[in-house]
N, C-alpha and C positions, 0 to 999 in steps of 0.2 A: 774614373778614366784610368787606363792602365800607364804605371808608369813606362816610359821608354827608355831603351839602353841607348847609351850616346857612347859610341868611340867605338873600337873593335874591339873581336874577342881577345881577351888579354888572362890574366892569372886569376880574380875571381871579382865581382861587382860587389859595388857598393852602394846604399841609401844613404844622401848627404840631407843633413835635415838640419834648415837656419833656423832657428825663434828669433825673432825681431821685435823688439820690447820698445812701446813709449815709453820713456824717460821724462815727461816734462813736467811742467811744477804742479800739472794738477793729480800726479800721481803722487805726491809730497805727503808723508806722515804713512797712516795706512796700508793703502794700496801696496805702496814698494818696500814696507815691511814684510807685508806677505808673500811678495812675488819673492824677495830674498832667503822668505823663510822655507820657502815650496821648493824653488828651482833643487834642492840636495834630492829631491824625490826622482828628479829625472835621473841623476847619477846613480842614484841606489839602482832604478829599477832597470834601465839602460845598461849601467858597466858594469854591474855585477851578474847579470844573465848571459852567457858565455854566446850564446845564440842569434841574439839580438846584436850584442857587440859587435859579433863577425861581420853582420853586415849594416848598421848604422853607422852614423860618421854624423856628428852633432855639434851647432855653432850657436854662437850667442850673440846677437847683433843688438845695439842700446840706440834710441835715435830722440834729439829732442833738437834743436837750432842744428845740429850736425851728428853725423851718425859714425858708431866707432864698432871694433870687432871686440865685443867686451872676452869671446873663448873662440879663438882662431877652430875652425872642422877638425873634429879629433875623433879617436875612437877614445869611448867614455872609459873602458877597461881601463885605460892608462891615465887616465885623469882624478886626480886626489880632490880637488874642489871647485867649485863654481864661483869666479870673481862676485865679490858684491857688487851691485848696480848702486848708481848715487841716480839722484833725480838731477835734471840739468834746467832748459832752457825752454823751448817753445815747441812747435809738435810741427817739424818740415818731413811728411811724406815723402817732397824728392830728393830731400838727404837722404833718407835712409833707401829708398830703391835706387840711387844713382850708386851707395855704397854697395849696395847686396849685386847691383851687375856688374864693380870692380872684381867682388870677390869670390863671386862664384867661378869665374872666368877663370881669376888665378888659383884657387882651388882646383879646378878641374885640369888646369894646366899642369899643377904640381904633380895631381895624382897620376895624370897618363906617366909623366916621366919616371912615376915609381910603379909602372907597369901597371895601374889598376883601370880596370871597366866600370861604369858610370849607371846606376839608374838616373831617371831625371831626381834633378833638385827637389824637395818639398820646402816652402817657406811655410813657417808656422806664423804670422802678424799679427801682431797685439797691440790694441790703441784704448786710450781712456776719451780720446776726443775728435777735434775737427781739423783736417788739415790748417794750420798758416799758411803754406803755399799757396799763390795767388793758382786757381783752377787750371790754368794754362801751361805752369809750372811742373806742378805734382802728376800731370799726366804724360806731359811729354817723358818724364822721368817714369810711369808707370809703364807709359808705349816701349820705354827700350827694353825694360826687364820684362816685360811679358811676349814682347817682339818674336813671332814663329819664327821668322828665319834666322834666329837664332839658336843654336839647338841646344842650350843651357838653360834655356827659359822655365824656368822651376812652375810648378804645379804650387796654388797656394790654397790656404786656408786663414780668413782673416777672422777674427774674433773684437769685438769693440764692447764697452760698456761706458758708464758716464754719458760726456755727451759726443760720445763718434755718433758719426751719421751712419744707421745705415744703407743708404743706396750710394754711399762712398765705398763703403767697405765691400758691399756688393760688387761693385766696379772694379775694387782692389782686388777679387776675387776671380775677375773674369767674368761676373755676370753668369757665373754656373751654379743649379742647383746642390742645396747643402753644402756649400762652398764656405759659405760668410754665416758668420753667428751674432745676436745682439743679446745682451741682457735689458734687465729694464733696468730706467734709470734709479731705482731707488735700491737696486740689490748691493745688501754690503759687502765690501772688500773680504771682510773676513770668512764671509761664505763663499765668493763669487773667484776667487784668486786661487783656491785649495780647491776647488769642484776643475774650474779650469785648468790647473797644471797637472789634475788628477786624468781629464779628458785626453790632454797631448799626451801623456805618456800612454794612456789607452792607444791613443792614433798610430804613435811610433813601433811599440809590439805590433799591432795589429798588424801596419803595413811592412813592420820587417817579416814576418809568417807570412804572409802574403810573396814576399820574393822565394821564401824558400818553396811557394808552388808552385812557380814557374810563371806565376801572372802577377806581378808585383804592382800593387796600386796604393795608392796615397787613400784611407781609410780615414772619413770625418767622428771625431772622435761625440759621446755623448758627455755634454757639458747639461745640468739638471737646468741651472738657472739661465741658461742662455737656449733663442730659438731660432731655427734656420732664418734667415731672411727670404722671404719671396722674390723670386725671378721674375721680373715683367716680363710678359706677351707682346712683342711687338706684329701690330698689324703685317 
């Protein structure tokens, strides 16, 4: 789907792009070793391509019993490193989507007043497990960030291994093909963590070349050990 411009024409557009990282204790030891160890791949390959820079704008959101902005929307050019992530607490969904539609809002607010043009948001989400939120919780928190008449509602892509579910992830996704990706449960971190931050950064070139064609779209990255989730057919 192609992404959309939000706001008027102004000095020149941007792709804002969140990654949204579980945090909780089941990503303890491993897992967030590797995520710690990868994430410098995004900066290398993002701030140092002069190209890509110009029009990315890239955030780090960490979410486990509550969700915080671990790297406020930046351009990566100006960025010397990537906070480490600590593992925290429990895995609440509608922390971290009740945080990402504070901050996209005020993100995009900032950027109008510094004169900038908006492609839509791209959320990048990443989970090792199963929402905590009681089902009624983590949706109404998914309904306001995905909410159409909203026009910040970011286009996402969710990615889960361990034990995410996915026809959670699917739902987190919108329920759109190639959207939501799973591994299997038994893929280790040390493979599945490096293939993965290896794919987003595929996604993020791809889709910033993509805006320099005039049709800028949100580009599902290939990740080897993880596979689309199927879209149910509704009658």
């Amino acid at each position: 789907m192609a992404s959309e411009y939000v706001g008027a024409e102004e000095r020149y557009a941007v792709f804002p792009f969140y990654l949204c990282l579980d945090v909780s204790q089941s990503m303890a030891g491993e897992p967030i070793d590797q995520v710690n160890a990868e994430l410098p791949a995004v900066l290398r390959a993002v701030g140092q391509d002069p190209a890509v820079a110009e029009v990315v704008r890239f955030s780090v959101v960490s979410f486990s019993d509550t969700a915080r902005t671990v790297l406020p929307l930046a351009d990566l050019a100006l960025v010397e490193s990537i906070p480490r992530i600590e593992v925290e607490g429990r895995t609440s969904y509608a922390a971290a989507f009740d945080h990402l539609r504070r901050v996209i809002e005020a993100d995009y607010n900032a950027g109008r007043a510094a004169g900038e043009r908006w492609y839509r948001p791209a959320l990048l989400f990443v989970s090792d497990g199963r929402p905590t939120d009681s089902d009624e919780r983590w949706r109404e928190a998914l309904a306001r960030l995905s909410d159409p008449a909203w026009k910040r509602h970011p286009n996402v892509l969710a990615f889960g291994f361990g034990e995410a579910v996915p026809g959670v992830l699917a739902e987190v996704a919108g329920n759109k093909a190639n959207r939501a990706f799973s591994a299997d449960r038994d893929a280790p971190a040390s493979t599945l963590v490096p293939e993965l931050i290896a794919g987003l950064v595929q996604s993020i070139v791809s889709s910033s070349v993509s805006a320099y064609s005039g049709s800028p779209q949100l580009v599902p990255p290939q990740v080897p050990s993880m596979q689309p989730i199927p879209v149910d057919e509704l009658g």
